[in-house]
C-alpha positions in Angstrom: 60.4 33.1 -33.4 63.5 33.8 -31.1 65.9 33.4 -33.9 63.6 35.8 -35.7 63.9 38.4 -33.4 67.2 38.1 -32.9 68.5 38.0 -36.7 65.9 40.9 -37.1 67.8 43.4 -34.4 71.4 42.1 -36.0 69.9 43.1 -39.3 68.4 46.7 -37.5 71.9 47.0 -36.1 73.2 47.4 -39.6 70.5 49.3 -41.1 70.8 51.8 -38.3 75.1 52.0 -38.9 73.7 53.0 -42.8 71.7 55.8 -41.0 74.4 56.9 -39.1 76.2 57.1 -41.8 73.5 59.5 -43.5 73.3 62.1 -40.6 77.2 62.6 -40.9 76.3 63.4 -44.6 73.6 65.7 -43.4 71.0 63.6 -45.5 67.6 62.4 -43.4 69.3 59.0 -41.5 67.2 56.6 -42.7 69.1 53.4 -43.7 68.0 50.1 -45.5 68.9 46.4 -45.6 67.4 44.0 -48.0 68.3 40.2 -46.8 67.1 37.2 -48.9 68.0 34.1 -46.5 71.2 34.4 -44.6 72.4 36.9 -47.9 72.6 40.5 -47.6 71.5 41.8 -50.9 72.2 45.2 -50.3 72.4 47.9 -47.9 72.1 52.2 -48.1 71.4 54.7 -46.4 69.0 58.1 -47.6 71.0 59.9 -50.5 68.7 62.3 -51.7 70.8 65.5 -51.6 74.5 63.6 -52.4 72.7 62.5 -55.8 70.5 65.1 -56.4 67.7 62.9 -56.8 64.2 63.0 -54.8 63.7 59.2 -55.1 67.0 58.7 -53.6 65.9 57.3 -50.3 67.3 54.2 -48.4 64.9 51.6 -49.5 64.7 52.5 -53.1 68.4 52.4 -53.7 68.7 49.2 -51.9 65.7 47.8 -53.9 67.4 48.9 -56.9 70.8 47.4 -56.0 68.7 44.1 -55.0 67.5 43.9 -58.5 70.8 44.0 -60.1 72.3 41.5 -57.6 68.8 39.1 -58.4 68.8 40.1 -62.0 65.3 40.5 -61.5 62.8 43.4 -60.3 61.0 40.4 -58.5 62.2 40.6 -55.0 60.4 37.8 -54.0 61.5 36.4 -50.6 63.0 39.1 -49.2 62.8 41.0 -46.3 63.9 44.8 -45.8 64.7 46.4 -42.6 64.1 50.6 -42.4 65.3 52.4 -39.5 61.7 54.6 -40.1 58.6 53.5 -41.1 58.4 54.2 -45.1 57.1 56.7 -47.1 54.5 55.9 -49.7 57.0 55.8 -52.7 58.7 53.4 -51.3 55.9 51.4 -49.8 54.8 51.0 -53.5 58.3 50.1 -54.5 58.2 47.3 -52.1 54.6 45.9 -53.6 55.9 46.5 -57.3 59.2 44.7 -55.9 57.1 42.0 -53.7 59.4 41.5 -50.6 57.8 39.3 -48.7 58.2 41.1 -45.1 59.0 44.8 -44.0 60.7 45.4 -40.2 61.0 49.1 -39.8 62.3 50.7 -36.3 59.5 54.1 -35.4 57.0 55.5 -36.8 57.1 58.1 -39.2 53.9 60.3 -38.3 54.0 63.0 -40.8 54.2 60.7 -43.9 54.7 57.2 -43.1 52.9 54.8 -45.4 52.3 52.0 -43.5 50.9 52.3 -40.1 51.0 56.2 -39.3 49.3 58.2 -42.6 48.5 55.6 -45.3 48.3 52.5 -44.7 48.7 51.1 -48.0 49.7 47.6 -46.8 46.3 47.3 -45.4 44.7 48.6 -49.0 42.2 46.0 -50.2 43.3 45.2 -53.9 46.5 45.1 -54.0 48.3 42.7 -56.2 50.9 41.6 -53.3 50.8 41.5 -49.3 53.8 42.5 -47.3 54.1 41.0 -43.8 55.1 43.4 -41.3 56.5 43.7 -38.2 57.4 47.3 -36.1 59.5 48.3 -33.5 62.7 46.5 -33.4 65.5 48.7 -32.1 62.5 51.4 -31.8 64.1 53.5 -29.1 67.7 53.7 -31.1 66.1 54.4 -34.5 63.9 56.9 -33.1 66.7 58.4 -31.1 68.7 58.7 -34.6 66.2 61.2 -36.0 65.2 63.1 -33.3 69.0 64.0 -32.7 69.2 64.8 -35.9 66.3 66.9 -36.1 67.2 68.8 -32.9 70.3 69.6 -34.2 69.1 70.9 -37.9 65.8 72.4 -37.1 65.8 73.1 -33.6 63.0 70.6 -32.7 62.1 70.4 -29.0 59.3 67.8 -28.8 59.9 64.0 -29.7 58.4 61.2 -28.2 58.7 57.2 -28.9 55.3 55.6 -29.9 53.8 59.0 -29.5 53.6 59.0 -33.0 54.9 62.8 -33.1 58.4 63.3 -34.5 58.7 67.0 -32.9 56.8 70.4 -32.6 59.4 73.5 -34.3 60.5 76.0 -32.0 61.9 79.4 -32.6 63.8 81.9 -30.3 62.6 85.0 -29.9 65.1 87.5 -31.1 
């Protein structure tokens, strides 16, 4: 379990350098690892406006990348770290995809598929079960997007585990 936690905040550490590297672009920094063993798969961060593509997110593109490495759409085995909890298009991608654990950083509150709006991991039914575990590096990759919020939309209000990314405020002019 130690060795767990400790590969899983290495692994954070890199997802959240692919984030980084998505604020500078001015995309949403949200970055993704995929790891199968001691192998790094792949690894990307949100590129959404750079390709002009709405599916473009982190974990898509690494799925996608995974698959070619693989040479299968079966991901079985895998494990992805997300700096943010996912959205529901990539939750599904994961299930179609069958990675066998998730470790996101925060919550996403406004559309975040797994613990905060959706839950679809917890859907009875499903064809595939995702083990997952939250909160590693929480603080940093929560930090990431309310920074970069603040700066783009002027966002005031942001709180870890408060499940509320921020509250848009306006000057008076």
């Amino acid at each position: 379990m130690m060795k767990d936690i400790k590969s899983d905040k290495e692994y954070m550490k890199m997802a959240l350098e692919e984030a980084k590297e998505a604020g500078r672009k001015g995309e949403v920094p949200v970055g993704a690892i995929l790891v199968k063993g001691d192998q790094v798969l792949a690894k990307d961060h949100n590129r959404s406006i750079e390709l002009r593509d709405p599916t473009a997110h982190a974990e898509v593109l690494v799925l996608r990348r995974a698959g070619e490495v693989l040479g299968n759409y079966r991901l079985n085995d895998t494990v992805m770290y997300v700096t943010s909890e996912p959205c529901p298009m990539c939750a599904a991608a994961m299930i179609h995809g069958r990675i066998s654990r998730l470790v996101f950083g925060t919550l996403e509150p406004k559309f975040g598929a797994v613990e905060s709006k959706f839950e679809l991991f917890k859907k009875d039914g499903l064809n595939h079960e995702v083990e997952i575990t939250r909160g590693i590096l929480e603080k940093e990759c929560a930090e990431i997007l309310k920074s970069f919020f603040k700066k783009r939309r002027g966002i005031v209000k942001f709180g870890v585990g408060s499940s509320e990314f921020g509250v848009k405020s306006r000057k008076a002019q």
